[in-house]
C-alpha positions, 0 to 999 in steps of 0.5 A, a space after each residue: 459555468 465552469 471553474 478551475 481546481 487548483 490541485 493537480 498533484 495532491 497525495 492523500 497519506 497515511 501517518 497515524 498509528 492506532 494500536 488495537 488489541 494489546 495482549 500479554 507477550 514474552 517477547 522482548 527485543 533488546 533495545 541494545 541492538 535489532 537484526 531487522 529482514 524485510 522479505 517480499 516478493 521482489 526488491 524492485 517493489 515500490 513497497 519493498 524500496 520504501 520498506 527497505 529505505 526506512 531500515 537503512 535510514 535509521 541504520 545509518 542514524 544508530 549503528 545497532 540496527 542492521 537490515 538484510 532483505 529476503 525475496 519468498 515468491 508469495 504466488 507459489 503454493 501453500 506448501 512451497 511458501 511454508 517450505 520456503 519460509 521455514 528455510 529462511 527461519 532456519 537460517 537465522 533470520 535476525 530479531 525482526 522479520 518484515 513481511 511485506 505482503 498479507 500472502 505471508 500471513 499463513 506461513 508466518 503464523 503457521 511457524 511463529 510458536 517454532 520460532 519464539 524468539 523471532 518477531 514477525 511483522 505481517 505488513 496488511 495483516 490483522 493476525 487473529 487469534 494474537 500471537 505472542 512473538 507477531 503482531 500485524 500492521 493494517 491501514 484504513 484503506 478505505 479512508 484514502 480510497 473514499 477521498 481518491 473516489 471523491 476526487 475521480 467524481 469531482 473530475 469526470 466529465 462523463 459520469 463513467 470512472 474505473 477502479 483497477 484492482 489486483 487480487 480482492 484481498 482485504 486491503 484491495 477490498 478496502 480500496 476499491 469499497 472506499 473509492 466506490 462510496 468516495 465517488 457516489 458522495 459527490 455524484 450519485 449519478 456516476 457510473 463505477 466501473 471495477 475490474 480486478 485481475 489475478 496478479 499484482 505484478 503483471 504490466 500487461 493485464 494492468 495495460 489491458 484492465 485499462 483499455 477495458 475500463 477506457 472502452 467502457 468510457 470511464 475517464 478517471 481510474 484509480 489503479 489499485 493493484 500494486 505494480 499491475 496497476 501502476 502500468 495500468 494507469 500509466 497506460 491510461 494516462 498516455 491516452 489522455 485520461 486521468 487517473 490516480 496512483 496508489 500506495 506510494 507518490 506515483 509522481 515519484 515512481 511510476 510517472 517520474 519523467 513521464 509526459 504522461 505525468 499531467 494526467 496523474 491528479 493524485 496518489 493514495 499513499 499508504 506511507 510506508 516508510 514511516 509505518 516501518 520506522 514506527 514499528 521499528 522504533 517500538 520494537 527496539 524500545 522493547 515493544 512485545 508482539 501480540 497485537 495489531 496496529 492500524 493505520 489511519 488519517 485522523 491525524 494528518 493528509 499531506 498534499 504536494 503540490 498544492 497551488 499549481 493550477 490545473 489547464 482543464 476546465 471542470 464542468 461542476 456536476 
């Protein structure tokens, strides 16, 4: 007996903010205007673009809003990041700072009671002990990782998938852990094969973290591990195996005219750009920094696509 899915392109979002441990502040933005600079390790990241999108999107519908964007190379030591990003505090950096990478949490932390009238945002970070002046923005990675693992244990033929992982930080963690449970609760006799590499920027150890999975007879992969394993999965994908994208539509980005594309079943979104206008829009309306915010998907899961009938047929398991 076999059966057709009718989901070729599903992308599972994030849209729901939870805000977790409120704590009394004196920090207060001005709903008059917002300097907002968004640092990350480089422009070209697809969380830096959508990042950067949201801002200049909302700039463009209220005119007190400006955004200037920053690059701090995360991957040097702790003492160069903190140097680097008390240069940047020095310089004036505007009201809000968006750091789009937990790598920032130490620095940022370390230079917060400095810097009192600077609000710093630590995009997957939960910053504990609370800080008046920074509040942290987290995601329930596990929640889209599960329903990505779910779908790679619906797809696979030969019981064998693969999670590529970048560095095993929290939010990684999260993904793979979600994805391992996903896949086991629809066939507990898959085999889950996980490899994470020490970078999330390097193509080349994603190509070769994909070969490694592929040789261990994994035919669908999960690519968690930002840019690294975009490149990872795009190589998968070029030799006929399924795989799944991570942190933004992939379709979009990552396989956007690529022929390879067919292979992409899904894409488990963190949706970026809505959890910066969100954070910004509380902000501007006065919201004060002591506190973190979770994102989850207890109110809505978007899928694109839905109703293009996918050519393969699917031996139930």
């Amino acid at each position: 007996m076999v059966f057709t899915l009718r989901w070729i392109q599903t992308v599972l979002a994030f849209m729901c903010a939870v805000v977790l441990g409120l704590g009394p502040s004196s920090m207060v933005i001005s709903a008059n205007a917002l300097s907002v600079k968004i640092v990350s390790g480089t422009t070209s990241s697809t969380l830096a673009v959508a990042s950067n999108n949201a801002c200049n999107a909302m700039a463009a519908r209220n005119a007190s809003i400006t955004c200037t964007s920053a690059i701090i190379d995360a991957s040097v030591t702790s003492a160069q990041l903190l140097a680097n990003w008390e240069s940047m505090l020095q310089s004036g950096s505007g009201d809000l700072i968006i750091a789009m990478s937990n790598l920032y949490t130490a620095p940022a932390t370390a230079l917060a009671a400095k810097y009192p009238n600077t609000l710093i945002l630590i995009y997957d970070s939960a910053v504990s002990p609370p800080l008046p002046n920074v509040f942290g923005l987290t995601f329930a990675e596990d929640q889209s990782g599960f329903l990505a693992g779910a779908l790679a244990g619906m797809f696979t033929n030969s019981k064998k998938v693969g999670v590529l992982g970048g560095k095993p930080i929290p939010p990684v963690k999260r993904y793979v852990n979600g994805y391992l449970n996903g896949v086991l609760s629809l066939c507990p006799s898959c085999e889950v094969y996980r490899i994470h590499q020490p970078s999330f920027s390097n193509a080349l150890l994603g190509q070769q973290g994909a070969a490694e999975l592929i040789a261990l007879g994994a035919d669908v992969i999960f690519g968690a591990g930002g840019a690294m394993g975009s490149a990872g999965i795009l190589s998968a994908a070029q030799q006929n195996t399924f795989v799944i994208g991570v942190d933004v539509d992939e379709s979009l980005t990552t396989f956007s005219g690529q022929p390879a594309a067919q292979y992409l079943l899904a894409s488990a979104m963190k949706n970026t750009g809505a959890a910066i206008t969100t954070a910004i829009q509380a902000v501007q309306a006065g919201s004060k920094g002591g506190y973190n915010m979770l994102l989850d998907a207890s109110l809505s899961t978007s899928l694109h696509h839905f109703g293009t009938t996918a050519k393969w047929d699917i031996n139930p398991i």
